[in-house]
VMD Tcl script that draws the C-alpha trace (Angstrom):
set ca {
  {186.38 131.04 280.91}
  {186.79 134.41 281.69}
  {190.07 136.46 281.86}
  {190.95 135.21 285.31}
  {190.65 131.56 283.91}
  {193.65 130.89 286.68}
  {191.24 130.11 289.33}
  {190.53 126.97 287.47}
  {193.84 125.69 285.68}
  {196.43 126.70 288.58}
  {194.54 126.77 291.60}
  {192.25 129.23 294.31}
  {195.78 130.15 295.69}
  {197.41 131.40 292.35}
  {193.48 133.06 291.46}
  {193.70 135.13 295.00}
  {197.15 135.97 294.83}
  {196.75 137.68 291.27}
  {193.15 138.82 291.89}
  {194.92 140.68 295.40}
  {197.35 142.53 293.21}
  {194.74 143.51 291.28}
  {192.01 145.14 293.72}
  {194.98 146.76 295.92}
  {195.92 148.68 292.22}
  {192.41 149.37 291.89}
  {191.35 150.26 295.00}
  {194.13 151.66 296.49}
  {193.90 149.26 299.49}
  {196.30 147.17 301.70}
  {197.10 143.59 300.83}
  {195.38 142.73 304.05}
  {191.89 144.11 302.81}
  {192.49 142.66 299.51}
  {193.06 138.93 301.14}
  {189.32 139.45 302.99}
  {188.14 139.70 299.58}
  {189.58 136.39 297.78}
  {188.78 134.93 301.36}
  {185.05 135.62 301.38}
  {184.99 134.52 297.80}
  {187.00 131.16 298.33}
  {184.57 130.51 301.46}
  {181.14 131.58 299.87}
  {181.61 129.01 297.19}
  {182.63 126.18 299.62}
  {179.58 127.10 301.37}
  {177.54 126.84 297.94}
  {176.16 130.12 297.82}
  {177.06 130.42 294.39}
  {174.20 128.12 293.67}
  {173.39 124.89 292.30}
  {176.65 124.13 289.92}
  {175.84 124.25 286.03}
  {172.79 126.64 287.35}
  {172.66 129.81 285.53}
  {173.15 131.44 288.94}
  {175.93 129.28 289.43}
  {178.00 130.36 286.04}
  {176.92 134.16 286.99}
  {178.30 134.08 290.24}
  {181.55 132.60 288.68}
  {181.46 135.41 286.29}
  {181.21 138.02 288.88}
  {182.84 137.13 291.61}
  {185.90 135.29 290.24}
  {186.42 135.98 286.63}
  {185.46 140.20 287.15}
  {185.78 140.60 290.60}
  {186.92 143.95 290.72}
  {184.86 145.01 287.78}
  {182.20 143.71 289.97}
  {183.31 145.75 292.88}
  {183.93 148.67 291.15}
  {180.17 148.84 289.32}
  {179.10 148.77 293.08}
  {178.19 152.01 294.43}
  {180.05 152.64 297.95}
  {182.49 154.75 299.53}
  {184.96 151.63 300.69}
  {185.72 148.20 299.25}
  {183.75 146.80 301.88}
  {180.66 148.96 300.69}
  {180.85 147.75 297.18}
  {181.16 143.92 298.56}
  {178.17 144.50 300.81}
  {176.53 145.52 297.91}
  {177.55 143.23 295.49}
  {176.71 140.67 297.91}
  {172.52 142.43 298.13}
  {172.98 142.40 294.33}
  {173.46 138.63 294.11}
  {171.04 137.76 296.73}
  {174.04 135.97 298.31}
  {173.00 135.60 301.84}
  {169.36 134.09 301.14}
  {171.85 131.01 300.32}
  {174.09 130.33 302.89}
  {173.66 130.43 306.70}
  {177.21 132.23 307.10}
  {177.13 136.00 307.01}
  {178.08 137.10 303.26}
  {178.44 140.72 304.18}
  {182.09 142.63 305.57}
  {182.12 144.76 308.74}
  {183.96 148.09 308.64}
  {187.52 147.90 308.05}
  {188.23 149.80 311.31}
  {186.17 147.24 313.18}
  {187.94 144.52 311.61}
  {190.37 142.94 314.11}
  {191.48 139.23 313.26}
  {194.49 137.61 313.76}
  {194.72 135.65 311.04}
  {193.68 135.45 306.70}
  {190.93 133.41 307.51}
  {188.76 135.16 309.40}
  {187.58 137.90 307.49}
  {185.42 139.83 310.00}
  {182.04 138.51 308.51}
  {178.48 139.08 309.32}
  {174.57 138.05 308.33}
  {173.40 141.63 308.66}
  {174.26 144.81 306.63}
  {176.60 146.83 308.67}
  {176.18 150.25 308.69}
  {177.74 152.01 305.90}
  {181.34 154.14 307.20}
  {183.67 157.57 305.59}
  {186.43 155.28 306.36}
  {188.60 154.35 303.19}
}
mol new
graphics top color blue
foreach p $ca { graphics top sphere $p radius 0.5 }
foreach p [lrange $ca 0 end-1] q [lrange $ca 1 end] { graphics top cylinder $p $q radius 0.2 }
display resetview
């Protein structure tokens, strides 16, 4: 398992809570756009976009978006967080898998209430300066 191996032996809670603290160093971002990271993670693999479990694709997606998710991020070309996910996400051929959008609106377009709703769409939004 990879360096994050928390996800599996303490629970998705104790994996997103670390992995925030992580991307907001990295990234210099709010907690708030680190959660709608973890969140789109916990939700595309309850939706089984990671593929097929034991599947190649499967263990690859683990790899990427769990165990290096901000190395992931971070090999992603893009101006904002939301740019690397977006293209992370085209990387992975994540959407062609699920019928939920995979991809992150803008940051400034963002507007939710609450954690769970992590201002999600099915089609690319168009890339923004906005950090």
């Amino acid at each position: 398992m990879g360096r994050n191996a928390s996800y599996w032996s303490m629970g998705a809670s104790d994996w997103a809570g670390r992995m925030c603290i992580t991307l907001e160093e990295r990234f210099d971002i709010h907690s708030d756009r680190s959660v709608r990271l973890t969140t789109m993670v916990r939700l595309l693999r309850g939706e089984g976009a990671f593929g097929e479990h034991g599947s190649d694709q499967h263990e690859e997606h683990v790899r990427r978006l769990i165990d290096d998710l901000d190395e992931s991020l971070a090999a992603q070309p893009g101006e904002t967080v939301e740019e690397h996910w977006n293209n992370l996400m085209d990387d992975l051929g994540c959407q062609a898998r699920t019928d939920e959008g995979v991809y992150l609106i803008p940051w400034d377009d963002h507007d939710a209430e609450t954690w769970d709703e992590p201002g999600r769409t099915s089609t690319r939004p168009k890339e923004s300066n906005s950090f």
